[in-house]
C-alpha positions as CSV (number, residue, x, y, z in Angstrom):
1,X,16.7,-13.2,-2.3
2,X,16.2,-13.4,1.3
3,X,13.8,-16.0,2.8
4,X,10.9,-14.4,4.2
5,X,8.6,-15.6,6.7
6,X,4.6,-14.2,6.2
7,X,1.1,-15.1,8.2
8,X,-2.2,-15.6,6.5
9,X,-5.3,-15.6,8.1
10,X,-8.5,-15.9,7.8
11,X,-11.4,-15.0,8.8
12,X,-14.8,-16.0,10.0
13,X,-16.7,-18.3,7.8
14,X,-14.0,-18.8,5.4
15,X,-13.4,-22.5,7.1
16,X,-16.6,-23.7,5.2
17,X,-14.8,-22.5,1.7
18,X,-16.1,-25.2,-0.7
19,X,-19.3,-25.3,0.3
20,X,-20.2,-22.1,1.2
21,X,-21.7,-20.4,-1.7
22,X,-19.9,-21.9,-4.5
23,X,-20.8,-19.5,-7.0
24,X,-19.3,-16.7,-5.0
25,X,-16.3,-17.7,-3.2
26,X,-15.4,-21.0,-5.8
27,X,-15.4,-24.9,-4.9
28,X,-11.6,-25.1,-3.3
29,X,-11.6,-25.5,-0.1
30,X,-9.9,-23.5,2.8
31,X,-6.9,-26.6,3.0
32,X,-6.5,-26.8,-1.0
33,X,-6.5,-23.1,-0.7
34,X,-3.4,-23.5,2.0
35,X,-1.4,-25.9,0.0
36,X,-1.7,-23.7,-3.1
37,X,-0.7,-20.9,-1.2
38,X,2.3,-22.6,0.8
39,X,3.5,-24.0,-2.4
40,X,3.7,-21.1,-4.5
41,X,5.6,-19.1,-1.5
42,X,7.9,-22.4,-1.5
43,X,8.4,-21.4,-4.6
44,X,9.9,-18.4,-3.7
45,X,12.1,-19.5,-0.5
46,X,9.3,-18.0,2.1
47,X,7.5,-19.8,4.8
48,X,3.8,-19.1,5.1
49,X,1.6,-19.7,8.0
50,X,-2.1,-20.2,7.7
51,X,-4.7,-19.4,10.3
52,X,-8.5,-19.4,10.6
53,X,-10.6,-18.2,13.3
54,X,-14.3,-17.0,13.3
55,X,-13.0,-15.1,16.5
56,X,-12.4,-11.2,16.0
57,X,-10.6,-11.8,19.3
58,X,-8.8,-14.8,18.4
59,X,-7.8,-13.1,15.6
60,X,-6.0,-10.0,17.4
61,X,-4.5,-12.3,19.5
62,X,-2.4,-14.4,16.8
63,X,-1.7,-10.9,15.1
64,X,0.0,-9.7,18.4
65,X,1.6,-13.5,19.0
66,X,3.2,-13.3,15.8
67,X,4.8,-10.1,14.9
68,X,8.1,-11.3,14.2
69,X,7.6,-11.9,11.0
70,X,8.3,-10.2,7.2
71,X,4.6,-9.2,6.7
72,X,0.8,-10.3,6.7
73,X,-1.8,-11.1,4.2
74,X,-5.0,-10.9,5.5
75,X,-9.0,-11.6,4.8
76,X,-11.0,-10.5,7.8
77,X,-13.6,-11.2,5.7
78,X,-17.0,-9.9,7.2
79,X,-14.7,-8.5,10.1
80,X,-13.0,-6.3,7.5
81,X,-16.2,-4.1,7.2
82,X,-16.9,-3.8,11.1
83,X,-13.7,-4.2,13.5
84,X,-11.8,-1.6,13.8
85,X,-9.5,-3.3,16.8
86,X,-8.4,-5.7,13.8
87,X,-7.6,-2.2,12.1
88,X,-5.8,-1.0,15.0
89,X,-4.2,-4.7,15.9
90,X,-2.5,-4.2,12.2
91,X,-1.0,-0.7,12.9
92,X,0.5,-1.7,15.9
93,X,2.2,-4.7,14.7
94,X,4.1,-2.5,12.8
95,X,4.2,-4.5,9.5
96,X,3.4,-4.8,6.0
97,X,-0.1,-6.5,5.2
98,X,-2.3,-6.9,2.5
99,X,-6.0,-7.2,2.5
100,X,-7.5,-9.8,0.4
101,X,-10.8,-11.0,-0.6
102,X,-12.0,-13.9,-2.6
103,X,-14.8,-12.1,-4.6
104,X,-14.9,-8.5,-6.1
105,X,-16.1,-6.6,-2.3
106,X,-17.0,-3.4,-5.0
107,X,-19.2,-5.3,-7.1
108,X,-21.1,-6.8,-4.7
109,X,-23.7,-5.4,-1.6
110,X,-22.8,-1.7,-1.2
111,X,-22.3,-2.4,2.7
112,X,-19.0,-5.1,1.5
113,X,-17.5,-1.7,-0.1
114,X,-16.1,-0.1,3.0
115,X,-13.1,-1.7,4.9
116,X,-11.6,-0.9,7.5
117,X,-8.5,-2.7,6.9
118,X,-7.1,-1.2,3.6
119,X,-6.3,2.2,4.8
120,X,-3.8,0.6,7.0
121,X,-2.9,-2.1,4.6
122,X,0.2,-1.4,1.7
123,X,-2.6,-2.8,-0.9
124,X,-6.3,-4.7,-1.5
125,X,-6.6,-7.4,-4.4
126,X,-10.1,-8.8,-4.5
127,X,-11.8,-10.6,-7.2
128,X,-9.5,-13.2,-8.4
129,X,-10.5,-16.3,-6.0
130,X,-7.7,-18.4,-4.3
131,X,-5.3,-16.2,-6.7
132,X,-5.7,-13.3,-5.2
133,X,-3.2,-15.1,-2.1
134,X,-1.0,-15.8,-4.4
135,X,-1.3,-12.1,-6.0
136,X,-0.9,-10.6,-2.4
137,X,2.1,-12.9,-1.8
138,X,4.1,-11.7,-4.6
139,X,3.1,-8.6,-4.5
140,X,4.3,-8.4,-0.5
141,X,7.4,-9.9,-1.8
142,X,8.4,-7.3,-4.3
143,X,7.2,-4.8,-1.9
144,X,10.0,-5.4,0.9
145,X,12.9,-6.0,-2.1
146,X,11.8,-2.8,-3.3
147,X,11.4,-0.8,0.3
148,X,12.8,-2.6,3.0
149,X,16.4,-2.0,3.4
């Protein structure tokens, strides 16, 4: 299997992960969320880098720096329901991302239910706290054994 190199990032408010409405988005914080995610994609032979901003600019700005990698996984959060220049920053980098979310976006306010972000994305998983990463990862992996040639 080839070793695959994917970006993570985060977005705004998910640095206060742990405290930040427990019930909702779990106890683990943004680091232990990291290490369980760079772990698992050690697993695999991949290399993962994590990034946070509450910055929609900041954000477009390490998507464009880093486009020479194998694919993206990506929680705008509130930024997934309102920017479309993150939208159109992910078209033009020209690679394969997946949209997560911590909680279940569909069962919760009716305004979390639209995004931006998945039409352009290969998938969404939502629902399943940290695990969803790790869902996204594998499922990002399979995706460019299966496609990319």
């Amino acid at each position: 299997m080839k070793q695959y190199t994917f970006h993570v990032i985060h977005g705004p408010n998910l640095n206060l992960l742990g405290e930040r409405e427990p019930a909702i988005y779990g106890t683990l914080t943004l680091e232990e969320i990291n290490n369980r995610i760079c772990e698992f994609a050690k697993s695999k032979n991949c290399e993962v880098r994590c990034f946070q901003s509450n910055s929609e600019g900041e954000i477009i700005d390490y998507i464009q720096k880093n486009r020479n990698c194998d694919g993206i996984i990506i929680n705008a959060g509130a930024y997934t329901h309102t920017s479309i220049a993150i939208r159109d920053c992910l078209v033009s980098s020209g690679l394969p991302c997946i949209e997560v979310h911590l909680s279940n976006i569909h069962s919760r306010e009716r305004f979390r239910r639209h995004s931006y972000i998945a039409p352009v994305c290969i998938g969404q998983i939502c629902g399943f706290g940290y695990y969803s990463y790790i869902i996204a990862l594998q499922a990002l992996i399979h995706y460019l054994e299966k496609y990319s040639k």
